[in-house]
C-alpha positions as CSV (number, residue, x, y, z in Angstrom):
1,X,56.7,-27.3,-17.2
2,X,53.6,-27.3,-15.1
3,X,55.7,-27.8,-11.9
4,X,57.7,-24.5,-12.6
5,X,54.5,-22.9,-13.9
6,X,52.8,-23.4,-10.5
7,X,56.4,-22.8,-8.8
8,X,56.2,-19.4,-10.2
9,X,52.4,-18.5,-9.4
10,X,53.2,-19.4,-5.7
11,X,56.1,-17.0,-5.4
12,X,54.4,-14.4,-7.2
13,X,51.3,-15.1,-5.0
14,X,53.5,-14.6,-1.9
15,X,55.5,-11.4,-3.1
16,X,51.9,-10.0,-3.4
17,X,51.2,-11.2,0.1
18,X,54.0,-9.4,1.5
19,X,54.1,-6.3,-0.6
20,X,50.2,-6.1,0.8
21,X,51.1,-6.2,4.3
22,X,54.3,-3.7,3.9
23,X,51.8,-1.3,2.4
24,X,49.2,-1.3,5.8
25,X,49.0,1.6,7.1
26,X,50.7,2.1,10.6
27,X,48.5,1.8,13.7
28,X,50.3,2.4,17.1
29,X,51.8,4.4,19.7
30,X,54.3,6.7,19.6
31,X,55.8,8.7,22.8
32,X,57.6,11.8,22.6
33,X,59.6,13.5,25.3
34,X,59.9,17.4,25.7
35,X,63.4,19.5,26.6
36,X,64.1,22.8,25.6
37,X,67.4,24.8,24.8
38,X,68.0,28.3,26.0
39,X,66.2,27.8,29.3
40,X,68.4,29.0,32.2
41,X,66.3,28.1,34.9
42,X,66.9,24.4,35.8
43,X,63.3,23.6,37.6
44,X,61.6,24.5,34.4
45,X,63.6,22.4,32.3
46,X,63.6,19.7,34.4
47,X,59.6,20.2,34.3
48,X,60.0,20.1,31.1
49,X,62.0,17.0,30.9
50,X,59.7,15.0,33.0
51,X,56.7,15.3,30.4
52,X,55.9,12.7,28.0
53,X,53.4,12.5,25.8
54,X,51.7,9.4,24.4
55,X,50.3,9.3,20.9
56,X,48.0,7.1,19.7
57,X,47.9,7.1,15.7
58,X,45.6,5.2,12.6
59,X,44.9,6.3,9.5
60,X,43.7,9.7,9.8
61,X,43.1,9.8,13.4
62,X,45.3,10.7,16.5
63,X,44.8,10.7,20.1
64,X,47.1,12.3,22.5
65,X,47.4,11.2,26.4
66,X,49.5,13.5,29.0
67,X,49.3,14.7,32.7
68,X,49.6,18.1,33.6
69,X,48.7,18.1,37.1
70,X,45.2,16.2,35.4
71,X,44.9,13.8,33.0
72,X,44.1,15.8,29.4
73,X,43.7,14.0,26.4
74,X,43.6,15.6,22.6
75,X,41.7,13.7,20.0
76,X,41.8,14.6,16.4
77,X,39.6,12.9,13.7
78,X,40.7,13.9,10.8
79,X,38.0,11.9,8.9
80,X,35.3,14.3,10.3
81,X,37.3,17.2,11.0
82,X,37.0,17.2,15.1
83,X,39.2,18.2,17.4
84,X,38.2,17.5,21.0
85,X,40.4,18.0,24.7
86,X,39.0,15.8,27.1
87,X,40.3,16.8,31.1
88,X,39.8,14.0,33.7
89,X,39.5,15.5,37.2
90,X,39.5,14.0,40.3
91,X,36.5,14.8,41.9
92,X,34.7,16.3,38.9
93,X,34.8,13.9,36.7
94,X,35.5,14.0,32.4
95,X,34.6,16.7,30.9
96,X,35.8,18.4,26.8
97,X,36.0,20.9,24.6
98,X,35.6,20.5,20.7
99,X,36.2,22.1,17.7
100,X,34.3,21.3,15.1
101,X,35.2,21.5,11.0
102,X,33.0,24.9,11.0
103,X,35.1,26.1,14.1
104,X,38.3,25.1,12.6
105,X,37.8,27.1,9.3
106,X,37.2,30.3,10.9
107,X,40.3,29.6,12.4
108,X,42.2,29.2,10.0
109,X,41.3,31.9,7.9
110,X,43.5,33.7,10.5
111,X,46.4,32.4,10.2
112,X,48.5,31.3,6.7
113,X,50.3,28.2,7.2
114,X,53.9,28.0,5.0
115,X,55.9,25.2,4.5
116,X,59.8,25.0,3.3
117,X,60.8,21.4,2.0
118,X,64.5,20.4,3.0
119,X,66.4,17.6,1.4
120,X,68.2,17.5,4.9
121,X,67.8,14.3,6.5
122,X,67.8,12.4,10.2
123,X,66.8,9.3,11.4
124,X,64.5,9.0,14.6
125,X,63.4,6.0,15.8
126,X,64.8,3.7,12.6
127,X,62.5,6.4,10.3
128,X,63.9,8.3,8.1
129,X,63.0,11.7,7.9
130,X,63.4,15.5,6.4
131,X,63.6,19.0,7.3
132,X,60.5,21.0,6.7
133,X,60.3,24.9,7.9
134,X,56.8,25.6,9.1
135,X,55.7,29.4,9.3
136,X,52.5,30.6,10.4
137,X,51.6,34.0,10.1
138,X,48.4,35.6,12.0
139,X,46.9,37.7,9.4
140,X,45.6,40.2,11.4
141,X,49.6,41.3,13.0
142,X,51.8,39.7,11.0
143,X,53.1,38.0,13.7
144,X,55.4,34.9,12.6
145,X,56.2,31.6,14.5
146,X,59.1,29.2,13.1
147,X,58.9,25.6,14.1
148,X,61.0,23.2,12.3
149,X,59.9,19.4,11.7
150,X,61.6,16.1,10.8
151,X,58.9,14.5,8.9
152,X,58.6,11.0,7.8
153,X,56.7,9.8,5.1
154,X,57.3,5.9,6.1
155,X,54.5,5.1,8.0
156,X,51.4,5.2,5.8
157,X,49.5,7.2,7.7
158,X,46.3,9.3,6.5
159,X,46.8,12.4,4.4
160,X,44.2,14.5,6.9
161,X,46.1,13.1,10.0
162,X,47.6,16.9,10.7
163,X,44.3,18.5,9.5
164,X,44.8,20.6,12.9
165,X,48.2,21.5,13.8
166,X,50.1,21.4,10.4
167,X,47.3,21.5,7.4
168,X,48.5,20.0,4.4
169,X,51.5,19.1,6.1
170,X,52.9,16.3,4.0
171,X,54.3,13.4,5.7
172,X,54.2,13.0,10.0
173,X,56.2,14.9,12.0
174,X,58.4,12.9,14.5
175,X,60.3,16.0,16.0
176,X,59.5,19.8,16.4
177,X,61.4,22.9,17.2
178,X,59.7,25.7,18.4
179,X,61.0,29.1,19.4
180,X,58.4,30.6,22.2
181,X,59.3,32.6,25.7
182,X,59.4,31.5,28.9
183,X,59.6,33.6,31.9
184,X,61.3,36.3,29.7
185,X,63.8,33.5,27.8
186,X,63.8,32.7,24.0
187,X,63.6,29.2,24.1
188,X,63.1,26.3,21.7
189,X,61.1,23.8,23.3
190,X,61.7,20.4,21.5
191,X,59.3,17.5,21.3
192,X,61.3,14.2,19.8
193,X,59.6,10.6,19.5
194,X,61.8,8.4,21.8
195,X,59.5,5.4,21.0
196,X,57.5,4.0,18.3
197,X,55.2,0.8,18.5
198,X,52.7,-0.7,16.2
199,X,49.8,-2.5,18.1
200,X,47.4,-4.1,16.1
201,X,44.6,-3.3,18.9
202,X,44.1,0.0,18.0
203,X,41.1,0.4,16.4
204,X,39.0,3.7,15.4
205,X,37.0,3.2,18.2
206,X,40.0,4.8,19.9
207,X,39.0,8.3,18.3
208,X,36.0,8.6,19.6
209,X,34.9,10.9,22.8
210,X,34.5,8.9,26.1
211,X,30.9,8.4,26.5
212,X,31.0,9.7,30.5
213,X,32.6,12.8,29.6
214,X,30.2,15.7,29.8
215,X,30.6,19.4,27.8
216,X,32.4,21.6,29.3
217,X,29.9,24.1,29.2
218,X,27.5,22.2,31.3
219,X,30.4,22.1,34.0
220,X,30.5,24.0,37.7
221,X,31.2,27.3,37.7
222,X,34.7,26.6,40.6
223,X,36.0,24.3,37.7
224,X,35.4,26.6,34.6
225,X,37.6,29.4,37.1
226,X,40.1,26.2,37.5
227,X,40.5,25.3,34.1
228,X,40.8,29.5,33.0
229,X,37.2,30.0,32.2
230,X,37.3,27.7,29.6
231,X,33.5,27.0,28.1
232,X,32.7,30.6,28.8
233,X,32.7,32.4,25.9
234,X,30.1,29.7,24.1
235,X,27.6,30.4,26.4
236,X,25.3,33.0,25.5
């Protein structure tokens, strides 16, 4: 009797185990590739079909690596509400932008985010995911954007991980749809995850700003004029 008493403490011990580990949040990488329908031009879509863009993800924290002619890097820390775009220029150097929680609210109290829940399903990358309708509306025209997301809810991640681009957004979205225009054309562009890898080396020093990148403000003029005058309109 005290053989299959112990016997059973031991299984239940290592259904705990497992069940603990299932239950760890995800902590990874995820790369997405862009394409777009509607485009008739076939240099911009095969620009278009040459991006990638590399996520890093944990807990309520994501850091996005592409190259646009220079290396740019978004990273959002949804803990603290920061949103920051780091550019690494050869010759110049790092520099960023952020947006802080105080920013962020005044900008969304422009816009009115919606979301439409679908039972519709599709499976990307082994996840399973659902339809959800996303429309913002700028409160000051009225003007709408659609973008429609295949959201998964199977990877544990943080409830403030879309705190930027899709607040309150349950669930993490693994493909979007987005009507825009390009050179005259309605076109959806579409940004699908063709890859998803946990790595146990991400850690949440991964969110934080590089410490040799400099404000953007504090940059030469030639490269504010590069970059679209970005840092400008902060300086007083």
């Amino acid at each position: 009797m005290k053989k299959q008493t112990r016997l059973f403490l031991i299984v239940a011990m290592m259904i705990c185990t497992v069940g603990a580990f299932a239950q760890k949040p995800f902590a990874g990488k995820i790369t997405f590739e862009l394409s777009a329908e509607g485009i008739t031009d076939p240099n911009v879509a095969a620009e278009l079909a040459e991006q990638t863009m590399e996520y890093t993800v944990m807990g309520n924290n994501y850091r996005m690596d592409m190259n646009v002619g220079i290396d740019m890097s978004t990273i959002a820390n949804g803990n603290n509400k920061t949103y920051t775009i780091v550019f690494g220029i050869p010759g110049y150097g790092k520099y960023y932008i952020q947006q802080t929680e105080e920013d962020l609210k005044k900008k969304q109290n422009t816009v009115k985010y919606d979301y439409k829940y679908s039972d519709e399903t599709k499976t990307i990358c082994g996840y399973n995911c659902k339809k959800v309708t996303m429309t913002v509306t700028d409160l000051e025209t009225d003007e709408e954007i659609s973008t429609v997301m295949w959201v998964t809810n199977e990877l544990g991640l943080g409830d403030n991980i879309n705190f930027y681009d899709h607040p309150d957004l349950k669930g993490y979205p693994l493909c979007t749809e987005t009507k825009t225009e390009i050179n005259g054309e309605s076109v959806t562009v579409i940004t699908t995850a063709t890859k998803i890898t946990p790595d146990k080396k991400v850690k949440p020093t991964n969110f934080l700003l590089p410490s040799d990148a400099k404000d953007i403000k504090d940059a030469p003029e030639e490269l504010k004029q590069m970059l679209g005058g970005l840092g400008e309109d902060d300086e007083e």
